[in-house]
C-alpha positions in Angstrom: 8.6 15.6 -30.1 8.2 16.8 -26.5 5.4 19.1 -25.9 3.2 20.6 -23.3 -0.1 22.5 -23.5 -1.2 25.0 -20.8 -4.4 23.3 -19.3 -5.5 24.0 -15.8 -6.1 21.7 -13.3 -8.9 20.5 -12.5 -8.6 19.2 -8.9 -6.9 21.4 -6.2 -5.2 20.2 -3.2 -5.2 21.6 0.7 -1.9 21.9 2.0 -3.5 19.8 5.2 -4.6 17.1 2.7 -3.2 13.6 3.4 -2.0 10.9 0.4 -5.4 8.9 1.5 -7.4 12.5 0.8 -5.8 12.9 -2.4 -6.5 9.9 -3.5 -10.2 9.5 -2.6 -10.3 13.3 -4.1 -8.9 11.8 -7.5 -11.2 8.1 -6.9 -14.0 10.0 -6.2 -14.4 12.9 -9.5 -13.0 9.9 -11.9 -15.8 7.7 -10.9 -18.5 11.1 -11.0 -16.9 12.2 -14.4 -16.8 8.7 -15.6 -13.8 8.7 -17.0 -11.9 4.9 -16.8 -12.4 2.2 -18.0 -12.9 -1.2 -16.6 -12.5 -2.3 -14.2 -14.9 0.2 -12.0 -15.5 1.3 -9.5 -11.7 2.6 -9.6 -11.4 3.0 -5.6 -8.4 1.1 -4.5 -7.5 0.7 -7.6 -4.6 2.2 -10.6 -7.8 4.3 -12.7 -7.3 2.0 -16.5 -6.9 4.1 -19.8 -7.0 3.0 -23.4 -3.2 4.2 -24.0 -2.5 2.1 -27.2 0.8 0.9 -26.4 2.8 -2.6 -26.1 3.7 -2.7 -22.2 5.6 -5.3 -20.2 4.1 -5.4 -16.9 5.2 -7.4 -13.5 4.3 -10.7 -11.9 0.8 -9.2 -10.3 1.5 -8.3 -7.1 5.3 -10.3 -7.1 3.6 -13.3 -5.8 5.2 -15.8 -8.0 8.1 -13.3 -9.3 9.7 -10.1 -10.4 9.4 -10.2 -14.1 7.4 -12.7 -16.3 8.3 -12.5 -20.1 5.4 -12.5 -22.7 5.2 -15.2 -25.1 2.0 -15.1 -27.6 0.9 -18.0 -29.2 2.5 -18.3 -33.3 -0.3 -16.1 -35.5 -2.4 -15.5 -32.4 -5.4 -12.8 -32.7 -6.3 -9.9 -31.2 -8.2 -11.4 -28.7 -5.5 -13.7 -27.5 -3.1 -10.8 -27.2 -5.8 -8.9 -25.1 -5.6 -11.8 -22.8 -1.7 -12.4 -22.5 -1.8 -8.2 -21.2 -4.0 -9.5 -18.4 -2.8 -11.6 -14.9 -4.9 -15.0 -16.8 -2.6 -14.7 -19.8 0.6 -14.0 -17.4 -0.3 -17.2 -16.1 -0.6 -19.3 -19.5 1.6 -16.9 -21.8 4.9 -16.1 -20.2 8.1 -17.7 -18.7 10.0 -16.2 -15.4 12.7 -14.3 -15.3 14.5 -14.8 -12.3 16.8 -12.5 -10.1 20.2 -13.8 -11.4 19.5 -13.2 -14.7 21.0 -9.9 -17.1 17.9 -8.0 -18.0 17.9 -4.3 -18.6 15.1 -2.4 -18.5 15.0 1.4 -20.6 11.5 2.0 -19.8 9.0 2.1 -16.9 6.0 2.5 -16.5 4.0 2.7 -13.3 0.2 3.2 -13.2 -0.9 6.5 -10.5 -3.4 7.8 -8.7 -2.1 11.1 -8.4 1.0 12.7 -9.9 2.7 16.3 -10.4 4.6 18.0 -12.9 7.7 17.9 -10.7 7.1 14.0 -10.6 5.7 13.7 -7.3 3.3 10.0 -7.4 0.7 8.6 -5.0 -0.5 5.1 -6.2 -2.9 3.2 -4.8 -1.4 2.2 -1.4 0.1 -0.8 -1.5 4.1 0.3 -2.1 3.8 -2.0 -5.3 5.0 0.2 -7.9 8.1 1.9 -5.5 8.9 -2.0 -4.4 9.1 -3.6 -7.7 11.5 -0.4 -8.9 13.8 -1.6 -5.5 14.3 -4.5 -6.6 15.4 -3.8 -10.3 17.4 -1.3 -9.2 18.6 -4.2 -6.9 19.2 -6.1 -9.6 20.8 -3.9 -12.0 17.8 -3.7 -13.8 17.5 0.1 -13.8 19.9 2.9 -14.1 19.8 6.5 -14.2 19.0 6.1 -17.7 16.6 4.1 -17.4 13.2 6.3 -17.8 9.7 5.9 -15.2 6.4 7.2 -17.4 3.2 7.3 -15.9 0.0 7.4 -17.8 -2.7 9.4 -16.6 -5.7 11.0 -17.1 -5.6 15.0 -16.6 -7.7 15.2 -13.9 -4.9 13.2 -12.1 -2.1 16.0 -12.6 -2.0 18.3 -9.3 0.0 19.8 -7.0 1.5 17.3 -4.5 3.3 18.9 -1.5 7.4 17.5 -1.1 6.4 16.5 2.1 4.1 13.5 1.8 6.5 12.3 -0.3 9.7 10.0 1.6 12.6 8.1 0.6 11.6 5.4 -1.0 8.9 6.4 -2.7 9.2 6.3 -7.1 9.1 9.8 -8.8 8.2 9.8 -12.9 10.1 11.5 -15.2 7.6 11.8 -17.9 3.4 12.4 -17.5 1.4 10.8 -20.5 -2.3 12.1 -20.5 -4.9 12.4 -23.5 -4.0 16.1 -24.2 -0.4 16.6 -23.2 3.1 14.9 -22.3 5.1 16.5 -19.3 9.0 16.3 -18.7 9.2 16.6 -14.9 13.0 17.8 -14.5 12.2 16.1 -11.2 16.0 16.3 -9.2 14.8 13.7 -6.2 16.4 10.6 -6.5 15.3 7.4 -7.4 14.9 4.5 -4.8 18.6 3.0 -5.1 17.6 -0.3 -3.9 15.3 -2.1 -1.1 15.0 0.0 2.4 14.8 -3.3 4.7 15.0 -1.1 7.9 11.6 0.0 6.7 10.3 -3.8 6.3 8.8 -6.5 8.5 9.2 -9.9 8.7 5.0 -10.2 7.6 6.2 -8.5 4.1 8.6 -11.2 3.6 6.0 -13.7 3.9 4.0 -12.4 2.1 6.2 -11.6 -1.4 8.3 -14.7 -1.4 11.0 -13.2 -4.0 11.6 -10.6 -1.5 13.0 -13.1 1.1 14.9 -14.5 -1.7 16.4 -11.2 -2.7 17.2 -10.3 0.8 19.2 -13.9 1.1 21.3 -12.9 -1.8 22.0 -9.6 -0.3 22.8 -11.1 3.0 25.1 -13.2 1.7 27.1 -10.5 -0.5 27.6 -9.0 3.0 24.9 -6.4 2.7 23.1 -4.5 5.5 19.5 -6.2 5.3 19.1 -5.5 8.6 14.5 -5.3 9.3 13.2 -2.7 11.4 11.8 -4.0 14.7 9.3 -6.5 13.8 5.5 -6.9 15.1 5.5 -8.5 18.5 5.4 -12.2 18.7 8.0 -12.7 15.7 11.0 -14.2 17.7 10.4 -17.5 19.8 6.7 -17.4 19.9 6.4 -16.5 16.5 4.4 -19.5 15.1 2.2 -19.5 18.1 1.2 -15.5 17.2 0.6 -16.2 13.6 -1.5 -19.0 14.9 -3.1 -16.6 17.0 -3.6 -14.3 14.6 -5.1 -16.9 11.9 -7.7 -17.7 14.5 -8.7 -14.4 14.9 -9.3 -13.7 11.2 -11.2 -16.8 10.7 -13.5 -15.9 13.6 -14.2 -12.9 12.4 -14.6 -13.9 8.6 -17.4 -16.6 10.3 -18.6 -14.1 13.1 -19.1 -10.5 11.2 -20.6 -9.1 8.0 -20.2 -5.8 6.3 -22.6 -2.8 6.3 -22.4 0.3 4.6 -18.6 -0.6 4.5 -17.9 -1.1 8.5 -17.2 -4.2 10.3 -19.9 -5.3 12.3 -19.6 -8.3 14.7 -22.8 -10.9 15.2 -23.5 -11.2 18.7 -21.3 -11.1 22.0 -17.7 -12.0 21.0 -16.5 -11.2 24.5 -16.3 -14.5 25.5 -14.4 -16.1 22.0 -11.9 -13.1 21.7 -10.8 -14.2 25.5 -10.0 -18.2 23.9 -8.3 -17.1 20.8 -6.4 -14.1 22.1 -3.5 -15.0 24.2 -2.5 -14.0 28.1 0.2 -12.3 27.5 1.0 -8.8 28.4 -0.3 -6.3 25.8 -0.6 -2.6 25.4 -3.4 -0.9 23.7 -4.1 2.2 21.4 -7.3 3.7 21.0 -8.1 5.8 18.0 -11.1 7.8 17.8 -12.9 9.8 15.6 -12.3 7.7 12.6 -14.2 9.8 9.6 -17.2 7.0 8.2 -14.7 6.7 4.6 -11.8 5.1 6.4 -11.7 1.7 5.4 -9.6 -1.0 7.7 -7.0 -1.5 4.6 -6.5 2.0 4.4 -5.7 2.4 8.3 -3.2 -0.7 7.3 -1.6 1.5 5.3 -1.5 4.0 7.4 -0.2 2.4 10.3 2.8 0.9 8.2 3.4 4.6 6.1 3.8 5.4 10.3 6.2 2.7 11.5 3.2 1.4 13.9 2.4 -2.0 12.7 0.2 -3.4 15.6 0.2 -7.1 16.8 -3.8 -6.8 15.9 -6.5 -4.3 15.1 -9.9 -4.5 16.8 -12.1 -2.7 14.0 -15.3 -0.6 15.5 -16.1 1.7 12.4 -19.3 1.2 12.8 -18.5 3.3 16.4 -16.0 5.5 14.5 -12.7 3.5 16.7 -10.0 1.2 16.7 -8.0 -0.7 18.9 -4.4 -1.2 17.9 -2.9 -4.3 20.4 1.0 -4.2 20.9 3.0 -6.8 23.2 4.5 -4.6 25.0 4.4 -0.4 26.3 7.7 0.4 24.4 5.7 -0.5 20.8 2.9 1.1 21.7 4.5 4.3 23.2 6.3 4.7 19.9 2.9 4.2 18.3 1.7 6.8 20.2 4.2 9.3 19.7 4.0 8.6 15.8 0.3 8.9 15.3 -0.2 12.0 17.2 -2.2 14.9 15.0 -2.5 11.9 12.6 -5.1 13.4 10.2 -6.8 11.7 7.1 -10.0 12.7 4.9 -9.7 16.1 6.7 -10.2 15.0 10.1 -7.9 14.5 13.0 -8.1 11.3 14.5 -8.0 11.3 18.5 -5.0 9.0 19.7 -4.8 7.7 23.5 -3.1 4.9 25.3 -5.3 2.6 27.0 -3.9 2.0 30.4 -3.6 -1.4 32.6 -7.0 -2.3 33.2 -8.8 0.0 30.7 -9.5 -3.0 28.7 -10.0 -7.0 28.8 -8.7 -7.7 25.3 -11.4 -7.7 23.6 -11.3 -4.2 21.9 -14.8 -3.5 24.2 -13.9 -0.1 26.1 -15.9 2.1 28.1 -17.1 5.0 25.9 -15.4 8.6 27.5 -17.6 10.3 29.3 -19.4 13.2 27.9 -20.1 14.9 31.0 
């Protein structure tokens, strides 16, 4: 049977509010109220409830795969099932299923940070949960019959405005708490397949069944065109994401964290100018960055906005950010889409940094205050 209880909810949402506020907002009061279970702290993270109930879950985060099928051990305990549910027992407990082969799936279900009772989801980020349904749906895995639950606590059932929510983005059909189950009658479609005009080449790489995927499509004379990809991705591309490799193990060497910001050891004036190249580039500055953003979440951010940069100079210790593209036509559409860009309540100031403003090292002159 199919019921609901009137219960109100407990978190309210500003119509100003952005996904990252919502979800801190929802982070935040689980963690006070102390109301998941492990693993904790829940920031970043898909909150985890005891729900009592066989599930099938994906390859963790579709490095090795789509789907992996279960296989317990003959008479195995309860302990041992507890560990095939987790990534360890994926690993010694299951056998691929690959992306030629006839599976149907009836039932989904996606984990959520924030969901409403017209079906509106935020997860955590990452576009895991909204990717994975792509490519089933890709696959002929899904349907319109096939059903998306989430499972939730109640605390996590608010009022999400239509307009944070975009195209590819998964809606529920069905909300699970402790007290209540909700029938959405959500009318917004379904993701029909992967969006590649909204991918990179960097994704690709990064989710190797993806690239597979997109060869299939390719050659069944499908549009799997990319959208414009990060500078330094056509002829110079290994040299960029050699660049870019030297960077990151510079800084991992070079920097430590405090109170969650980056903070760099010493002068790196002087090693920024080996490892970065001398090619043109044109700069972003964002200012005003509220203390709670994290560099992953600006990530996000930047790709929910189309403005993946070549490379992010992280100052959150000085509340700023410089975003480095190759050349002014990505980083005047940057521009244009992060204007009035506005997370944990605050709007972030945006400016181009013009010929000059900058040696390419992220160090900039503060503005003046006068």
């Amino acid at each position: 049977m199919i019921y609901r209880c009137v219960m109100e909810q407990v978190l309210k949402i500003k119509g100003e509010e952005s996904k990252w506020d919502i979800r801190h907002k929802v982070w935040d009061y689980i963690e006070d109220q102390n109301l998941a279970n492990f693993p904790r702290p829940v920031h970043n993270r898909i909150p985890n409830f005891k729900a009592g109930k066989k599930l099938l879950v994906p390859t963790p985060r579709l490095k090795t795969g789509l789907f992996n099928k279960i296989v317990p051990p003959k008479g195995a305990t309860n302990q041992e099932l507890r560990v095939c549910s987790t990534s360890q027992g994926v690993k010694e407990f299951s056998v691929p299923i690959g992306l030629n082969d006839n599976v149907h799936v009836d039932l989904v279900v996606v984990g959520s940070v924030a969901v409403s009772e017209k079906g509106y989801r935020i997860g955590k980020g990452e576009g895991f949960a909204d990717m994975e349904y792509a490519m089933m749906a890709c696959m002929g895995a899904v349907c319109e019959s096939s059903v998306v639950i989430t499972i939730v606590h109640d605390c996590q059932v608010m009022e999400i405005p239509e307009t944070l929510i975009e195209g590819h983005d998964l809606t529920v059909d069905f909300i699970l708490t402790p007290s209540r189950i909700i029938k959405t009658e959500c009318k917004r479609p379904k993701p029909q397949g992967i969006i590649w005009s909204k991918l990179d080449t960097e994704v690709l790489k990064k989710i190797p069944i993806l690239k597979k995927l997109r060869s299939i499509q390719q050659e069944a004379e499908k549009d799997v065109t990319l959208k414009t990809p990060p500078a330094g991705e056509d002829e110079n591309e290994s040299s960029q994401e050699s660049c870019q490799s030297n960077i990151q193990r510079e800084l991992k060497r070079e920097s430590h964290w405090q109170h969650g910001h980056l903070v760099s050891k010493g002068d790196q004036r002087g090693r920024f100018k080996s490892v970065f190249p001398k090619s043109p580039v044109s700069t972003i500055y964002l200012g005003d960055i509220p203390s709670r953003l994290r560099v992953s979440e600006l990530k996000t951010l930047l790709r929910e906005h189309e403005a993946v940069p070549l490379r992010i100079i992280w100052q959150g210790a000085q509340h700023r950010a410089f975003l480095h593209y190759a050349d002014s036509t990505r980083a005047e559409h940057a521009l244009r889409a992060l204007q009035k860009l506005s997370v944990h309540g605050s709007t972030m100031r945006v400016e181009c940094v013009r010929s000059g403003a900058t040696d390419g090292t992220g160090q900039k002159e503060e503005p003046s205050e006068d």
